[in-house]
C-alpha positions as CSV (number, residue, x, y, z in Angstrom):
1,X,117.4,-99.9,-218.1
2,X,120.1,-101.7,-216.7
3,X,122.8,-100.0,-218.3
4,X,121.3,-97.2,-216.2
5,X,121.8,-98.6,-212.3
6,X,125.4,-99.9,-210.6
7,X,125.4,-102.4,-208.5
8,X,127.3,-101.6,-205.1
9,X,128.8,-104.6,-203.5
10,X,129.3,-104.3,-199.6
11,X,132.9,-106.3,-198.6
12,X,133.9,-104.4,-195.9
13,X,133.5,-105.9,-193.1
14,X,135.7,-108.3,-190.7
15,X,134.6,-110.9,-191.1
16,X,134.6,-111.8,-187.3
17,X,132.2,-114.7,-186.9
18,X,133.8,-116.5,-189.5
19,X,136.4,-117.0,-187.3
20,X,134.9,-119.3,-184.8
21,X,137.0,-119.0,-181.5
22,X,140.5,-118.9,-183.2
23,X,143.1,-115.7,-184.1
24,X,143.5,-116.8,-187.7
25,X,142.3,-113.9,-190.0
26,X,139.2,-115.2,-192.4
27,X,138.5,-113.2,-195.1
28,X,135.3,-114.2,-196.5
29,X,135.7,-112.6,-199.6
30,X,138.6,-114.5,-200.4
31,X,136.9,-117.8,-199.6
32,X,137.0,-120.7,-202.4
33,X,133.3,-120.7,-204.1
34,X,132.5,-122.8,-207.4
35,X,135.8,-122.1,-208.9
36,X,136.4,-118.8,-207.7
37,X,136.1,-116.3,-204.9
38,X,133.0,-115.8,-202.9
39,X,133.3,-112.4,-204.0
40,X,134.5,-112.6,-207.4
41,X,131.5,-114.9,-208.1
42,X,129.3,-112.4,-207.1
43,X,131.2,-109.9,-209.3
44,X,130.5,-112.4,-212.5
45,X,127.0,-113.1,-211.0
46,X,125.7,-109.9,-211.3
47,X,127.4,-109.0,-214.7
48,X,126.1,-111.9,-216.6
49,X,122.6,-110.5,-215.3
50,X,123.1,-107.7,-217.6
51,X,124.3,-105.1,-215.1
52,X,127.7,-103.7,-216.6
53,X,128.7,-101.4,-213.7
54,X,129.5,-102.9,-210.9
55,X,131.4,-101.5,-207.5
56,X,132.5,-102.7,-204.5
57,X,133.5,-101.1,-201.1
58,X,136.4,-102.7,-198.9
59,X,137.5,-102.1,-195.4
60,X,138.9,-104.6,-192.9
61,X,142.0,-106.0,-194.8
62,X,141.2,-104.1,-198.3
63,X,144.9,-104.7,-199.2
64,X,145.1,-108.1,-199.0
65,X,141.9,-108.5,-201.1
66,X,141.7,-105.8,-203.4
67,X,144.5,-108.0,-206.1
68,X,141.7,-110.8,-206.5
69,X,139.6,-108.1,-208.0
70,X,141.7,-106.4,-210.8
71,X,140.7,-108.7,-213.3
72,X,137.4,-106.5,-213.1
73,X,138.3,-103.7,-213.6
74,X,135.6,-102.2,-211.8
75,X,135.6,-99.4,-209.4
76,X,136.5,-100.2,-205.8
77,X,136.0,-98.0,-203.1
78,X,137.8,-98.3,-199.5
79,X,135.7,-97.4,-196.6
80,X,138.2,-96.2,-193.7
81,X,135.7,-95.7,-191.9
82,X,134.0,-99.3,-191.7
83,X,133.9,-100.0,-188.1
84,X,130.9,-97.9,-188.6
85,X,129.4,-100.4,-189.7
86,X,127.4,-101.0,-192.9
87,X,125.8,-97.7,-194.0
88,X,129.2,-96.0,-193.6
89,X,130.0,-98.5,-196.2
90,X,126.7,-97.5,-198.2
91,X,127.5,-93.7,-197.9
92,X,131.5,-93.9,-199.0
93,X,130.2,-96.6,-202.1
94,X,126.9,-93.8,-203.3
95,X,129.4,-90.8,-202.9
96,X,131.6,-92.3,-205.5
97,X,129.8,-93.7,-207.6
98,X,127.8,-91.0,-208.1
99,X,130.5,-88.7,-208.9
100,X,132.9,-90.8,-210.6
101,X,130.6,-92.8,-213.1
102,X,129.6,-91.3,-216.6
103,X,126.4,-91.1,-217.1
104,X,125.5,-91.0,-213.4
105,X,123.3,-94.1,-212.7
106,X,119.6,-93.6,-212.3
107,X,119.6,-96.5,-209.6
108,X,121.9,-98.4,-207.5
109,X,121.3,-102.0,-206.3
110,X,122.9,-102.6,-203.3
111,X,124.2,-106.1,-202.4
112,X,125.6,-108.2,-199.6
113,X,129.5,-109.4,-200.6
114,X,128.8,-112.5,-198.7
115,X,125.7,-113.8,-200.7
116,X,127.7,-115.6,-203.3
117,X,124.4,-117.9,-203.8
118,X,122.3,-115.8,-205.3
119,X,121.0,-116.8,-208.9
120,X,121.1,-114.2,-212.4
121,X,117.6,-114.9,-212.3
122,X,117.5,-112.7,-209.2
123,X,118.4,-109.8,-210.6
124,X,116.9,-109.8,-213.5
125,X,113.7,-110.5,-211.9
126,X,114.3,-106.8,-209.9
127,X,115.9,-104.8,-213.0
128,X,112.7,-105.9,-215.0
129,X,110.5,-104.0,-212.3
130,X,113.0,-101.2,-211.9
131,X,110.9,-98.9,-215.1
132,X,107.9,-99.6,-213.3
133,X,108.8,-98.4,-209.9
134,X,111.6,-95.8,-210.7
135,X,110.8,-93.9,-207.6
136,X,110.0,-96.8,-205.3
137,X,112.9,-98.9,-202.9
138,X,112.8,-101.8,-204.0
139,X,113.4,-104.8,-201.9
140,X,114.1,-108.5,-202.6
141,X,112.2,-111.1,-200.7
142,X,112.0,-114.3,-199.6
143,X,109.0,-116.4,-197.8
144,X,107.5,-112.6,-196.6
145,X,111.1,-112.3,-195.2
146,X,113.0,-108.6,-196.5
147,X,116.4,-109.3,-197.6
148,X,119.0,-108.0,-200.5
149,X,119.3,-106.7,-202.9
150,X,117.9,-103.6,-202.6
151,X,117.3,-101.2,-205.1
152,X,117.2,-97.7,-204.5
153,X,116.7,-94.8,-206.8
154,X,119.4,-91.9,-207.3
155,X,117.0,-89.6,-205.7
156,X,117.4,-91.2,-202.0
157,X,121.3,-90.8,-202.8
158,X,121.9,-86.9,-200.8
159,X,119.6,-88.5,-198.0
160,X,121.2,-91.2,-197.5
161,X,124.4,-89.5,-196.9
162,X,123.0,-87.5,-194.7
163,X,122.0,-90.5,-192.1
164,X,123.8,-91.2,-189.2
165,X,125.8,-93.9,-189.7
166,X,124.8,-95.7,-186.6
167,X,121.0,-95.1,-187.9
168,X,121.4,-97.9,-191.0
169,X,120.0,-97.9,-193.9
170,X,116.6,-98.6,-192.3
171,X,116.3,-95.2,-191.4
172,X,115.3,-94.3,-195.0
173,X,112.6,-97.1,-195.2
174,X,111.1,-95.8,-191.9
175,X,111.4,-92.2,-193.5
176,X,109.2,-93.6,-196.8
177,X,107.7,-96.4,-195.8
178,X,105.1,-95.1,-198.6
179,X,107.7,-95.5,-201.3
180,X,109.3,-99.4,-199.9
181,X,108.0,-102.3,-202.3
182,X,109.3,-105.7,-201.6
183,X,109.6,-107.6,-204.6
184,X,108.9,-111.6,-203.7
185,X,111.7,-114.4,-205.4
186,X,111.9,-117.9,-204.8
187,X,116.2,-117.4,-204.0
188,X,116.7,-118.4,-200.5
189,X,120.0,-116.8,-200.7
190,X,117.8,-113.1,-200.4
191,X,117.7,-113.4,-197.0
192,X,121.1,-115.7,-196.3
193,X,124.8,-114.6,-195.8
194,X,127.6,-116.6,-195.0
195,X,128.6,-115.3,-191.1
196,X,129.8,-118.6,-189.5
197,X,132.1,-121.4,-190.8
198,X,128.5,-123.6,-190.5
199,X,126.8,-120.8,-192.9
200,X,130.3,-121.4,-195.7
201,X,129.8,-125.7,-195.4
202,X,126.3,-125.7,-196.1
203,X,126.9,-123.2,-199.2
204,X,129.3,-125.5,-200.4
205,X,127.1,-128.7,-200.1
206,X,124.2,-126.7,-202.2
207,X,127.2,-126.4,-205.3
């Protein structure tokens, strides 16, 4: 099954509240993390969980971080449009990848770039439900808390793209909240990010 759903990492954001009062540009997906980037760890995170196609959508600064990912060689997507905010980043990454990629995936699991914690063990936990629930969302949890990832089946895909950017994604879970299934894990890191310099020390200390 896995080699049937792409994962879609979100990166485009800017990364503002990592700055912490200064001018200095922070790009979190750059940041150091267990011998790597935060978000080339997740790349190698997600692969070694068995999922070989793996995307990720830039924005703010997509330039400057797009060279720490062609090593990959995975597809990456730049959302122009990411002051939108995060679905935009959702629609431009589902658009492609569902016309670019051969055979089209049957799911995408959609994942937070600055969640460079979370364990193989995660995913694998939520592809091994994915044949059971192949037309239900499927949503990580943590301690009755929603989080990501968040799988979602290629049947949501036209919908989604037809949502308001300014909606979020959370306008599709209100539209089915008959299909939504939260999937409980024991990784904190489901319902963490990294936002604040505070948020990137403690990540360190847990290495």
């Amino acid at each position: 099954m896995s080699e049937l759903i792409a994962a879609l990492i979100l990166a485009a954001g800017e990364s503002s509240r990592m700055r912490e009062g200064s001018d200095m540009v922070v790009l979190k997906p750059l940041l150091p993390y267990r011998g790597n980037t935060v978000l080339g760890h997740l790349v190698e995170t997600i692969q070694s969980a068995g999922i070989p196609q793996v995307g990720v959508v830039l924005g703010y600064q997509a330039e400057n971080i797009l060279p720490s990912l062609y090593k990959y060689s995975l597809p990456v997507i730049i959302n122009r449009s990411y002051p939108l905010g995060m679905l935009s980043s959702i629609q431009c990454g589902l658009k492609h990848l569902s016309t670019h990629l051969d055979p089209p995936p049957q799911a995408y699991l959609i994942c937070l770039g600055d969640q460079p914690g979370l364990q193989p063990e995660t995913f694998k936990q939520i592809l091994a439900l994915a044949p059971l629930n192949h037309k239900s969302i499927l949503i990580a949890s943590f301690e009755n808390r929603k989080g990501h990832p968040i799988l979602i089946p290629a049947g949501y895909v036209e919908e989604i793209l037809s949502i308001p950017p300014e909606k979020g994604l959370r306008e599709l879970m209100q539209r089915h909240p008959d299909k939504v299934t939260l999937i409980p894990l024991t990784d904190s890191w489901i319902t963490r990010d990294m936002d604040t310099p505070d948020d990137y020390r403690k990540a360190l200390e847990e290495i």
